[in-house]
C-alpha positions in Angstrom: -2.0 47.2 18.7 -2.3 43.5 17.2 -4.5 43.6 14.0 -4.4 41.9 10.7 -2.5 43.8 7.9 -5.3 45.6 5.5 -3.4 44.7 2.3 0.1 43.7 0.7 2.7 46.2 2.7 6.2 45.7 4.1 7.6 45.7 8.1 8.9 49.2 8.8 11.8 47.8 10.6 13.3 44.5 8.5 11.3 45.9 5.1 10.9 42.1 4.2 7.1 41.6 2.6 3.4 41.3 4.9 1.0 39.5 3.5 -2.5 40.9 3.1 -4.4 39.1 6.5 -1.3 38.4 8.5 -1.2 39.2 11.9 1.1 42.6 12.4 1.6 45.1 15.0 0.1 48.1 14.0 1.8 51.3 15.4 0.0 54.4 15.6 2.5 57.2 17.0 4.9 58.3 15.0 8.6 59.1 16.0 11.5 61.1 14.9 12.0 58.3 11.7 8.3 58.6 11.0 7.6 54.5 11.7 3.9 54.7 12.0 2.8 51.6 9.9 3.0 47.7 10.5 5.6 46.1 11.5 6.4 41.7 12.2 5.1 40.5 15.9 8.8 39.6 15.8 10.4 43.6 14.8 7.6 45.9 16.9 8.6 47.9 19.2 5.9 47.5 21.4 6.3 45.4 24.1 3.1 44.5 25.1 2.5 43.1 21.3 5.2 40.7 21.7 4.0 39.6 24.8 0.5 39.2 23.9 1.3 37.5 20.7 3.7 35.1 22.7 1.0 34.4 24.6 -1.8 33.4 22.3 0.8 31.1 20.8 1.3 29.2 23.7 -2.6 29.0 24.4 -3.1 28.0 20.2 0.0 25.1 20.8 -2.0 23.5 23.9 -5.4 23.7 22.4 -4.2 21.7 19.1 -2.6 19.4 21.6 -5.1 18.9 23.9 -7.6 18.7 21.0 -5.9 16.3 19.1 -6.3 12.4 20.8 -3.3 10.3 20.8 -3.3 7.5 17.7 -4.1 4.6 19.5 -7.8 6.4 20.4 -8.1 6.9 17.4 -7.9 3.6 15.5 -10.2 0.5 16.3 -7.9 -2.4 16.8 -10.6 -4.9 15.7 -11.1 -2.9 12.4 -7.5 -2.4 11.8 -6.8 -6.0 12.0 -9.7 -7.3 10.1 -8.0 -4.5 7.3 -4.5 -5.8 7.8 -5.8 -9.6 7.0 -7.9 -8.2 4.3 -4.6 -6.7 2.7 -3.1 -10.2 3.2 -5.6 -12.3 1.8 -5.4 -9.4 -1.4 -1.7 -10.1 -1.6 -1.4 -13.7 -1.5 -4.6 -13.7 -4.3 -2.5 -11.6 -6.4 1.1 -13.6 -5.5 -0.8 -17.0 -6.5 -2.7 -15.7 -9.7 0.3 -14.3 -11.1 2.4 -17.5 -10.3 -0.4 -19.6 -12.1 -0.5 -16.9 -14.9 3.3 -17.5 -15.6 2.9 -21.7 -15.5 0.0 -21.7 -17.6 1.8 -19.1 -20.0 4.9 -21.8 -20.0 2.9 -24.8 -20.4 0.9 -23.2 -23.7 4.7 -22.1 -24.8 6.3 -25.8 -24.0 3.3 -27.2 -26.4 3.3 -25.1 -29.5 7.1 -24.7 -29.3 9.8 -27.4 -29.5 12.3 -25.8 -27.2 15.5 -27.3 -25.4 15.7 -29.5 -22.2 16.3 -26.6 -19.9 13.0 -25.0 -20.6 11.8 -27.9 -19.7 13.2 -28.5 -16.8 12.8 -24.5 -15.6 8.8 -25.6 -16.9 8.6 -28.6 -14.0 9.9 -26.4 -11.1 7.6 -23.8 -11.8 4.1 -25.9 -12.2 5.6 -28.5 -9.1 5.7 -24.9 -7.2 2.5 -23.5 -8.1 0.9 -27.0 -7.7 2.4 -27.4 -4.1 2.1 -24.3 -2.7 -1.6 -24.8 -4.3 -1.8 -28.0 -2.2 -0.5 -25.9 1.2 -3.4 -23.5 0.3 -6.0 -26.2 0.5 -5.7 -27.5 3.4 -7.4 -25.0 5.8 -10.3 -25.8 3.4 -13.0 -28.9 3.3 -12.8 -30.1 -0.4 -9.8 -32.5 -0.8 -10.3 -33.3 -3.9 -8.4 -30.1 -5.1 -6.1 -30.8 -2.6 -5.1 -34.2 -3.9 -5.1 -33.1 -7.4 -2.3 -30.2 -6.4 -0.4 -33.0 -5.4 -0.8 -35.5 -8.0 0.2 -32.1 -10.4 3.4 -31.5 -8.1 4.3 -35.1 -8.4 4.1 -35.6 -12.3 6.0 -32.1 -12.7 8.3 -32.9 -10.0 11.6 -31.7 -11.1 13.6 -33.5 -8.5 12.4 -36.9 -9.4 11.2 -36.4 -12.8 8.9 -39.0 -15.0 10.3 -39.6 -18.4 7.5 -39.3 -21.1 7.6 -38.9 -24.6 6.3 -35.3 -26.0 3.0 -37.1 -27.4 2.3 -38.2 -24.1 3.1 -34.8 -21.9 1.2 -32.6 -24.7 -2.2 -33.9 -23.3 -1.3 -33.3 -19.8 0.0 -29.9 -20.6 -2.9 -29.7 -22.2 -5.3 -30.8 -19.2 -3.1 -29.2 -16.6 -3.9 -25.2 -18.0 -7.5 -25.8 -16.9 -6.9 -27.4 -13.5 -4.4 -24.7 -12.4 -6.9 -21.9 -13.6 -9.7 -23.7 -12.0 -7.9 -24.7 -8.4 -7.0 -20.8 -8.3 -10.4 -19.8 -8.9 -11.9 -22.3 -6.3 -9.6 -21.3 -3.8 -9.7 -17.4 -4.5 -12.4 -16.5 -5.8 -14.9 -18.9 -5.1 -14.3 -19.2 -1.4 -14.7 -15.7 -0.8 -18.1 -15.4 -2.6 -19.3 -18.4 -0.1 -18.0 -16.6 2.3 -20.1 -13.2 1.9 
């Protein structure tokens, strides 16, 4: 008979441990080696057990399939693509932020510290980046004027084809170009998205 096991015991045949509430075969009649007791579905010695446990697995197995819908019921394709460009538009806010971040940090740095060409020239490629992929970012928008400022920024810092100033002259536009990057990251990022809601 197929019952669950009243408390902690082991199978009469194998000896290995059943749990309290696990489904055993109980046998009631008792046989030359006394084996009254529970024993695995797996060790019984009654047949029918076996069979009938066999059986409710196969009927438990189709259920959970049947039951269960395949993924592509599940998920609303309009929803998960409206997520998937949400997750985009999350990345590419942090990407730019943090790029900005790190041009602002080396303009500040290029001011207060008198350091060697190199840094200087590392300095132009990364605010001519920031300022031109800045400039790419704009365009899908209305307001040129941040779009033209991006690429009068990429074309002062332009690495390539640099302008020669003297330092008394590129403090002040350091100093002016913190505020525009912060502020053409913020229009474009944050700003757009609150006119949007």
């Amino acid at each position: 008979m197929l019952l669950r096991a009243p408390d902690d015991s082991s199978c009469r045949k194998c000896g290995s441990r059943i749990a309290r509430e696990e489904h055993v075969s109980w046998v009631e009649w008792q046989d030359a080696a006394g084996t009254v007791g529970p024993y695995h579905i797996e060790c019984t010695p009654l047949e029918e057990d076996r069979n009938i446990a066999r059986l409710a697995h196969e009927a438990a197995v189709k259920t959970m399939s049947e039951a269960a819908p395949a993924p592509s019921h599940r998920l609303n394709p309009s929803a998960t693509a409206s997520f998937r460009e949400g997750q985009a538009e999350a990345r590419k806010k942090l990407i730019f932020v943090s790029a900005t971040s790190v041009a602002c940090a080396l303009l500040l740095i290029g001011i207060e510290v008198n350091l060697p060409y190199q840094y200087y020239v590392i300095l132009r490629f990364t605010v001519c980046g920031v300022a031109a992929l800045l400039a790419k970012e704009f365009f899908v928008y209305p307001e040129r004027g941040w779009k033209y400022c991006m690429f009068v920024l990429a074309i002062v810092y332009n690495p390539i084809l640099p302008i020669h100033l003297v330092r008394e002259i590129w403090t002040p536009i350091n100093y002016v170009t913190i505020p525009i990057l912060a502020c053409a990251v913020y229009a474009r990022f944050f700003y757009v998205a609150k006119v949007k809601e």
